[in-house]
Backbone as CSV, one residue per row, in Angstrom:
resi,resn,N_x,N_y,N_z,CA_x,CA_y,CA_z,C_x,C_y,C_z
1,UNK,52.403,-9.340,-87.488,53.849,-9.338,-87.449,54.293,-9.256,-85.993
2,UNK,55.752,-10.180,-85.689,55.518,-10.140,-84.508,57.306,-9.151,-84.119
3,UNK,57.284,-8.161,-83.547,58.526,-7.439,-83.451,59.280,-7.873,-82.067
4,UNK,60.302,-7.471,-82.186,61.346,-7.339,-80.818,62.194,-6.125,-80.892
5,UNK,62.173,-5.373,-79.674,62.721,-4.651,-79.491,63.911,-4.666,-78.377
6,UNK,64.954,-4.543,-78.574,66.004,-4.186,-77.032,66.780,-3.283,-77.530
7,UNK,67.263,-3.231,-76.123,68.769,-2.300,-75.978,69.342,-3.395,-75.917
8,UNK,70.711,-3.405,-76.333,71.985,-4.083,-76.440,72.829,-3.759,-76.272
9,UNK,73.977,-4.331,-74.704,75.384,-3.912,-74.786,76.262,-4.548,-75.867
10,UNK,76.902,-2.933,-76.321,78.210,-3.666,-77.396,78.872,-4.055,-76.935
11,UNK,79.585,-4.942,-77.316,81.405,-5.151,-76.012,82.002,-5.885,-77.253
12,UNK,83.445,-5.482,-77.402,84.382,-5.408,-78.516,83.815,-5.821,-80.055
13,UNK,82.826,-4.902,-80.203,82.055,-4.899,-81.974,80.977,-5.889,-81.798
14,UNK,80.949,-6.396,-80.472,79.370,-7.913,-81.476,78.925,-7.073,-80.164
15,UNK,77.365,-8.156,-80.203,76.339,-8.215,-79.118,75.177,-9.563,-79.981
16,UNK,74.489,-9.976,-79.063,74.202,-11.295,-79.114,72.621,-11.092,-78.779
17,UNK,71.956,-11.522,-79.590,70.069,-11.510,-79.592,69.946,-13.117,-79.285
18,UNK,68.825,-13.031,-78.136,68.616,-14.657,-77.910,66.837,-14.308,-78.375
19,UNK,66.696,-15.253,-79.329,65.049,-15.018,-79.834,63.877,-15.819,-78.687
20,UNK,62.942,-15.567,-78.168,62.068,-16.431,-77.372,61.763,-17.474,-78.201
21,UNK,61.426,-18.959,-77.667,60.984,-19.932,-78.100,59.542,-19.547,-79.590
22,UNK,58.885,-19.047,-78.870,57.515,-18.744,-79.955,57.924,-17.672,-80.930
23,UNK,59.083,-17.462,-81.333,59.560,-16.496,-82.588,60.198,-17.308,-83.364
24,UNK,58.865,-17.988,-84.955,59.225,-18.914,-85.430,59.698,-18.481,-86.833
25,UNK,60.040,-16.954,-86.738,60.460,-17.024,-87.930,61.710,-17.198,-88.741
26,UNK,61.769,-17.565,-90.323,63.281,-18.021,-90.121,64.044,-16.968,-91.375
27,UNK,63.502,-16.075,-91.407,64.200,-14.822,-91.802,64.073,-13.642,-91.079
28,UNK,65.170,-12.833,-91.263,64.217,-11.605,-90.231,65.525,-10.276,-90.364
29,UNK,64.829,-9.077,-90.364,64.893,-7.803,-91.040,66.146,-7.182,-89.226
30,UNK,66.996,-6.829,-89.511,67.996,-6.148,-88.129,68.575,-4.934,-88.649
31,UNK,68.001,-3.906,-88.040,68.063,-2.144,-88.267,68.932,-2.072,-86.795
32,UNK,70.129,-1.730,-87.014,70.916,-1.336,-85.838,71.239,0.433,-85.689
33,UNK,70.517,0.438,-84.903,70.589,2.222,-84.328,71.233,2.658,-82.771
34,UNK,72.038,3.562,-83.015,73.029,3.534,-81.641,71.404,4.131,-80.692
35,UNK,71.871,3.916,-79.363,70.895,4.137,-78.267,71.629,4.720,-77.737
36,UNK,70.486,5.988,-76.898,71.032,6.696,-75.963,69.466,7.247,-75.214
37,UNK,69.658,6.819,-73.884,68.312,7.205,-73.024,67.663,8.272,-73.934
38,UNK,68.464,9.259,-73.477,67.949,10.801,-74.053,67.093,11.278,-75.017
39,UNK,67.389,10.118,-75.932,66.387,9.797,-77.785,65.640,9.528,-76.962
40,UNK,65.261,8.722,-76.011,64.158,7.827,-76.178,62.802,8.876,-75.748
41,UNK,62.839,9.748,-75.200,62.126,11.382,-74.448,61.970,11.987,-75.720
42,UNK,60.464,12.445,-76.553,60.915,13.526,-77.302,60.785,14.606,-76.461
43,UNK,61.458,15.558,-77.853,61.924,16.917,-76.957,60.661,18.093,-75.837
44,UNK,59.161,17.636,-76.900,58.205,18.359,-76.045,57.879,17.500,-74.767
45,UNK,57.718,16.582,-74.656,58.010,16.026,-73.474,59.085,16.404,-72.177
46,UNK,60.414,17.042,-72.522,61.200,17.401,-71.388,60.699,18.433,-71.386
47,UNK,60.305,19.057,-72.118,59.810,20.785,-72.137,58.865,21.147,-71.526
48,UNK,57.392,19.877,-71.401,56.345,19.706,-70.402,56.962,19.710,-68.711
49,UNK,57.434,18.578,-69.011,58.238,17.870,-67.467,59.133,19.510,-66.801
50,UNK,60.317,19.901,-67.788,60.969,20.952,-67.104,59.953,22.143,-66.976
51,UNK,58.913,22.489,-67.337,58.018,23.452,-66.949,57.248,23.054,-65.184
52,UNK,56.821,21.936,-65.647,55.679,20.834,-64.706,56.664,21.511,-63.258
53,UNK,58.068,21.002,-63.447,58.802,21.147,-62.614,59.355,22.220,-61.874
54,UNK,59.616,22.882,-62.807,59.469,24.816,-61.980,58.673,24.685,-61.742
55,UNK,57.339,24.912,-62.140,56.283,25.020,-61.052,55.975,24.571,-60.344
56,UNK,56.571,23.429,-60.313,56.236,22.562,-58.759,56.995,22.951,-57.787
57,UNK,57.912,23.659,-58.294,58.685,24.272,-56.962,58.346,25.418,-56.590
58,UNK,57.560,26.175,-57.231,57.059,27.520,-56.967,55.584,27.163,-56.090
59,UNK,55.364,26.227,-56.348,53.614,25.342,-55.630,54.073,24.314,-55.326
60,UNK,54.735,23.714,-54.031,54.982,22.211,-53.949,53.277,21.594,-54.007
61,UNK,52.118,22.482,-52.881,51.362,21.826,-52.495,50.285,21.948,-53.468
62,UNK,50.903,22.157,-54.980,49.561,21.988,-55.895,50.674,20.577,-57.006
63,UNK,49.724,19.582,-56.454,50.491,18.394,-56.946,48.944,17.727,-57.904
64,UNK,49.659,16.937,-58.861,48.898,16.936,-59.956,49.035,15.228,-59.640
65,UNK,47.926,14.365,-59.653,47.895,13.059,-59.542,48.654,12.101,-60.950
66,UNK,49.314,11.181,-60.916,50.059,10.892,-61.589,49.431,11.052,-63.429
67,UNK,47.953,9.793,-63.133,47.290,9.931,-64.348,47.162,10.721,-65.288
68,UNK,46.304,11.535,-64.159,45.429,12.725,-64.529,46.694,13.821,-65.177
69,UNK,48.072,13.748,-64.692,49.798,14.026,-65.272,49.676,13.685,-66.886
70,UNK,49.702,12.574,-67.179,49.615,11.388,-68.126,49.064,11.584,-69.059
71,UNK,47.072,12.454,-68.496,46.535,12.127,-69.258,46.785,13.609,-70.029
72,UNK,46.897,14.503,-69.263,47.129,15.771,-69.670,48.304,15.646,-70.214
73,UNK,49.242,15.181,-70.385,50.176,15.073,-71.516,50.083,15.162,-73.078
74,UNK,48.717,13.743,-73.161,48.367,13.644,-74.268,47.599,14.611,-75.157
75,UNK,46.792,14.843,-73.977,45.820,16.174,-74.698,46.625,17.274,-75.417
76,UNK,47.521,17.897,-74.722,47.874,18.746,-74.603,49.311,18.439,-75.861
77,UNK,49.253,17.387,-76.674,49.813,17.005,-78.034,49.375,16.071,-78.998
78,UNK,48.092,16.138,-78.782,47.112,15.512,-79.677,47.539,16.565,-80.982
């Protein structure tokens, strides 16, 4: 199955989907959900980050390499 995802500006009730050439299908399923950055973060995620972040100000010079950030994210909500 092949999906598309965007954000879409509304402007006075419509907004307009242009499909890529290789999206040959000729029915197709449209779930409209309001957007807002903020959804897109779950909540243990800011809760990591706003921790990560006090402490980085309490230790500037114990800095954590981006990945190795990343990877410890996951672990740590497996």
């Amino acid at each position: 199955m092949k999906a598309i995802k965007q954000i879409i500006d509304v402007e006075n009730h419509t907004f307009s989907v242009v499909l890529p050439k290789d999206f040959t299908a000729k029915r197709v399923e449209v779930i409209i959900l309001p957007s807002n950055p903020e959804d897109d973060i779950p909540q243990w995620h800011k809760e990591i980050i706003d921790k990560r972040l006090k402490d980085y100000k309490q230790n500037p010079d114990d800095v954590t390499d981006f990945d190795v950030f990343c990877d410890e994210l996951e672990k740590e909500n497996l």
